[in-house]
N, C-alpha and C positions, 0 to 999 in steps of 0.2 A: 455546416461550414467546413468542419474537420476533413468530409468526405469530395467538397468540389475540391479544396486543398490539395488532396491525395492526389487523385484525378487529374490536374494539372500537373504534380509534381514529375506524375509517369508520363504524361504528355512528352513533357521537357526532354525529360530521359530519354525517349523514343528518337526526339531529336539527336541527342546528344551519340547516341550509336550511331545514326546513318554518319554523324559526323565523324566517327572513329575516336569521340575524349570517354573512353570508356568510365574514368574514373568518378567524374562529373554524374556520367548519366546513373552509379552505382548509388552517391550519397544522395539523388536525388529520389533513387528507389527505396533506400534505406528509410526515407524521409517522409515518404509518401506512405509505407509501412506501418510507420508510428501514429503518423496521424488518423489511418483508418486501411487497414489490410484489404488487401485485395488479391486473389488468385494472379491474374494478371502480374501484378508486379514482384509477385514470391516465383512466378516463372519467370522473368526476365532477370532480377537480383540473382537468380540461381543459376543461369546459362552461364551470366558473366562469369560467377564463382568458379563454373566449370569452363572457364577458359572460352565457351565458345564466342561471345564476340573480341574476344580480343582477339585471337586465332583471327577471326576472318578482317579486322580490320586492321593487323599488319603484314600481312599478306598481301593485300591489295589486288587480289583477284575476284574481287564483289564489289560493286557499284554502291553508291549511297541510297541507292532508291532501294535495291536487293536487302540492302540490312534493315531499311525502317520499313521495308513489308514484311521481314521475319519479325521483325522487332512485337510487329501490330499484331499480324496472323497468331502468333506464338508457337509458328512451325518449329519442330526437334531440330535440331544439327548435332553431326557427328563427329567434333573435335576429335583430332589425333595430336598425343595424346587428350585426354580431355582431364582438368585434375580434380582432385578428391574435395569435395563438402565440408566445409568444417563442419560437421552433425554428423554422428550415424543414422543408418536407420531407423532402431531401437528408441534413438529421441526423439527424432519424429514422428515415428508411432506415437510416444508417450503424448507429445503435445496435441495429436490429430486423436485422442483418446479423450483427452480431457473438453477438447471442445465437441464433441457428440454428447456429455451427459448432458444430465436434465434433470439434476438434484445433486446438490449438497454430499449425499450418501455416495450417490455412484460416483461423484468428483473423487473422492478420497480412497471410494474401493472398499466400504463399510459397510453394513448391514444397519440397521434403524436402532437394532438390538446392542452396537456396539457401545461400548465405555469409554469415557474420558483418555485410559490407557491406550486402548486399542484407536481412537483418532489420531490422537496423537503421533502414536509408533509409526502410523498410515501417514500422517503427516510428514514427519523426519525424512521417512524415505522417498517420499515426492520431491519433497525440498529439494532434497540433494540431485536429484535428478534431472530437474526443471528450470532452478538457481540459473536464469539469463548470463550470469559468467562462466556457466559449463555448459550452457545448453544454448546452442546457437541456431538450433532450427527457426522456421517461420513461426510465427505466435505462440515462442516460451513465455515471455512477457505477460501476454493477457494469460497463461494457462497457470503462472508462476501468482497472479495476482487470484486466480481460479481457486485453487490450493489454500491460498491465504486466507480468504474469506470462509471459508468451507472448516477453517478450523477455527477460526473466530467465534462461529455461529455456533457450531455444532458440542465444543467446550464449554461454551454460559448455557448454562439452566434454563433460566429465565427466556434467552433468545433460542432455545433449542426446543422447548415448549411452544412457542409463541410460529416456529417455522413450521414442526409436525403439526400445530392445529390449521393454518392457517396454509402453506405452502407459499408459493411466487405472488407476487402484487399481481402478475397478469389473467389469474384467476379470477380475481376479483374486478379486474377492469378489463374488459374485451377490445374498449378502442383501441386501447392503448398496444393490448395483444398484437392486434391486426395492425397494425402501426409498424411495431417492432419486425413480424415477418414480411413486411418488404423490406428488409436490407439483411445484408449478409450472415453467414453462419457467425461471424467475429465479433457482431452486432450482442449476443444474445449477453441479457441481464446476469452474468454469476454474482453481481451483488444480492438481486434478489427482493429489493426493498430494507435491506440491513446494511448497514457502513458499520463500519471500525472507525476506531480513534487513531489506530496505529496503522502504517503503508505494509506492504508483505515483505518490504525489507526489513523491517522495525519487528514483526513477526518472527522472522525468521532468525535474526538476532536475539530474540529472546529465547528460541527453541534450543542456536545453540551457541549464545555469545555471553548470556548471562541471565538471572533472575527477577523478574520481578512479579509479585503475585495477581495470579489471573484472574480474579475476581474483582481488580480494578482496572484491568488492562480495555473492557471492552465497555461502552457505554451505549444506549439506545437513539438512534436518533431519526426520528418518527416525522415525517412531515406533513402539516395541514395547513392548508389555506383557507385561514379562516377567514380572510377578507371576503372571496368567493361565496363561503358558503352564506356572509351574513347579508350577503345583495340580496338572497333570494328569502331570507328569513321574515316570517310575517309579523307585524309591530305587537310588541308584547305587553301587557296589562304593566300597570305597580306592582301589584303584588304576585306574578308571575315572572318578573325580574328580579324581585328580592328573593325570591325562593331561588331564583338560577346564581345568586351572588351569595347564598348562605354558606357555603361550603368553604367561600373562599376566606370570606367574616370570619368560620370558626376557626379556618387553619393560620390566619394572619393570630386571632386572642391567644390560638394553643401554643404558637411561636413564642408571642411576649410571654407568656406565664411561663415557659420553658427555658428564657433567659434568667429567671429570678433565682433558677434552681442550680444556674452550670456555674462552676469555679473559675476563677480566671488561670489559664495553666499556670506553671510554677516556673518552668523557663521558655526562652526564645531565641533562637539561630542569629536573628537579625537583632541589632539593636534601635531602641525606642524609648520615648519618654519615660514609658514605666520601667520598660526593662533596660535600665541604664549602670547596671552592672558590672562589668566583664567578667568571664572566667574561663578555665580551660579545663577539656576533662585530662582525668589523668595517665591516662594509656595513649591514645593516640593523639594528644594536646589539641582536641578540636575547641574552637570557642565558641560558646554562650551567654547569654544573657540572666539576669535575674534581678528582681527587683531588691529595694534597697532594703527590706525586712525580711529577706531571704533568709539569714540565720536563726530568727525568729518564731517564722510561720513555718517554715517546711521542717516538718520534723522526723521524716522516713529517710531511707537510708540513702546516703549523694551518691556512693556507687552503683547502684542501681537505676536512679538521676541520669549517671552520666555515662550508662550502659544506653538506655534508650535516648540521651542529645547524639552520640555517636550513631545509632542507628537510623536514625532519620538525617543525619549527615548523611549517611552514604547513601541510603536511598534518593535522596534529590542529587547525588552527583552521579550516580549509578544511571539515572533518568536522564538528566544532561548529557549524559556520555552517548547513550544508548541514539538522541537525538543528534548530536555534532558529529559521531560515525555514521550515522543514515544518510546523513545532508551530503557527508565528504561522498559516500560509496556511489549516491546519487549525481551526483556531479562527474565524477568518474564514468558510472556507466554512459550516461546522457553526451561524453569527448568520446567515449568509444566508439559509439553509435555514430555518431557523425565524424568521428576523424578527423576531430580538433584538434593537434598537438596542446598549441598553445593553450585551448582549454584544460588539457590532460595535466600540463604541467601544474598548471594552478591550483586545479583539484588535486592534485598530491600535496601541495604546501600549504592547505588547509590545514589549520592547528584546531586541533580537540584540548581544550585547556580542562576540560574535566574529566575527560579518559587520563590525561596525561599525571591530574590530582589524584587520583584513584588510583591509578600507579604504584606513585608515591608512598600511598601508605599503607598499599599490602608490601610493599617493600622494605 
């Protein structure tokens, strides 16, 4: 759907030159872009850039039929002057680099051999380079989300293990392979069978906006269709059902005997029946909760208490923050892209109310 979309949108735009509203026919390329790139339309968004149909349609020395058979053919012209690309070269390479690999390793410019350090560092500097607000070539976006994924995977253990045994989904599914190479080079999977939790803004933010630890930043998210597979599953005995449901029996009993053992914590952020307390810590007066035998029962040390209520304060506003700057930057880039003011406007008076608390009290 995304790609008749497309398709239609350059149609339009096609129109929109023979008609000389160049601007029209720009956000419709821009538009058509997003929804599924196309050579085609990264030539025509790019002649415009370079002046050339606006040159010939205030001029008025070319027919409308002349401009929507350049428009279509994607014949050169030689604007005088012709003006400059917002891209260098240099970025465009980078971008037309990143969509020719074909792993994870080569996306980032790494050897299999490399470390956590060294993705990374490979990381930072793609970042910076690819970052859709500095890098205005055709497909920074998918190269910039490229990047992202490639350091998600390659930094967990667990998922970096699980990529070198196993490689691309399409290995293991041919249809699906053969599927994928009928459509374009822009088409190709760099998720790979692996999602993130977090966008390659949220990423990139953490690389270089602030902290949070990477060993909960990424989670697995594996999908099966088990509906499917149980159509074709042949009817099972009793006691080869019980034996398919023991595992789940043992982990439900090991759960209950596992609650007998855990303490109820000592305090809580939010308040509650039990924890109907109030209190503040004492450095940065954050409040918590505690129950009403709290002088009682807890008998280690409150600064220490109210060293780690503070710490898990700021981590969930540290989290929040990281979220309501994402959403704002997103909103932002999505009025650039299309050349909404009135969009642009609003995405700036977006209020981050826990950037804003966070502030605060390193202050």
């Amino acid at each position: 759907m995304n790609k008749e979309a497309a398709e239609d949108c350059v149609e339009k735009a096609v129109s929109y030159l023979s008609e000389g509203k160049i601007e029209k026919a720009e956000k419709l390329l821009t538009k058509s872009i997003t929804l599924h790139p196309t050579k085609r339309a990264e030539e025509l968004l790019e002649k415009i850039k370079c002046g050339v149909y606006t040159k010939r349609a205030s001029s008025g020395n070319t027919s409308d039929d002349g401009v929507r058979q350049r428009a279509t053919a994607g014949q050169s012209a030689k604007p005088e002057p012709a003006a400059e690309p917002e891209y260098s070269p240099e970025q465009l390479d980078a971008v037309k680099r990143i969509k020719k690999c074909k792993d994870y390793y080569e996306v980032l410019g790494v050897t299999k051999e490399a470390t956590d350090t060294d993705i990374k560092k490979a990381y930072k500097k793609l970042a910076l380079q690819l970052h859709p607000d500095k890098n205005k070539a055709p497909g920074s976006v998918e190269a910039f989300k490229a990047i992202g994924n490639a350091v998600a995977i390659l930094t967990d253990a667990e998922k970096r293990k699980s990529y070198d045994l196993y490689g691309a989904d399409e290995q293991h599914h041919p249809a699906a392979h053969t599927a994928r190479r009928s459509h374009a080079r822009y088409e190709y999977a760099y998720s790979r069978g692996f999602e993130t939790e977090f966008t390659a803004e949220e990423l990139f933010n953490m690389f270089f906006g602030g902290n949070i630890p990477t060993q909960h930043v990424y989670t697995r998210q594996r999908r099966f269709h088990r509906a499917e597979q149980q159509q074709y599953r042949e009817p099972q005995s009793g006691y080869a059902a019980f034996i398919n449901l023991l595992p789940i029996i043992l982990l439900i009993g090991l759960s209950m005997m596992s609650s007998f053992f855990i303490s109820d914590p000592i305090y809580s952020l939010t308040p509650s029946q039990k924890f109907s307390v109030a209190r503040k810590t004492n450095q940065l007066k954050i409040p918590y909760y505690v129950k009403d035998n709290f002088h009682s029962e807890y008998q280690g040390s409150v600064g220490r208490l109210e060293a780690s209520v503070e710490e898990e304060y700021l981590n969930n506003l540290k989290h929040s923050c990281y979220r309501e700057r994402n959403y704002k930057e997103t909103m932002l880039m999505k009025a650039r892209n299309f050349g909404d003011r009135d969009l642009y406007f609003k995405a700036q008076n977006i209020n981050t109310p826990s950037c804003d608390k966070l502030h605060s009290l390193h202050n």
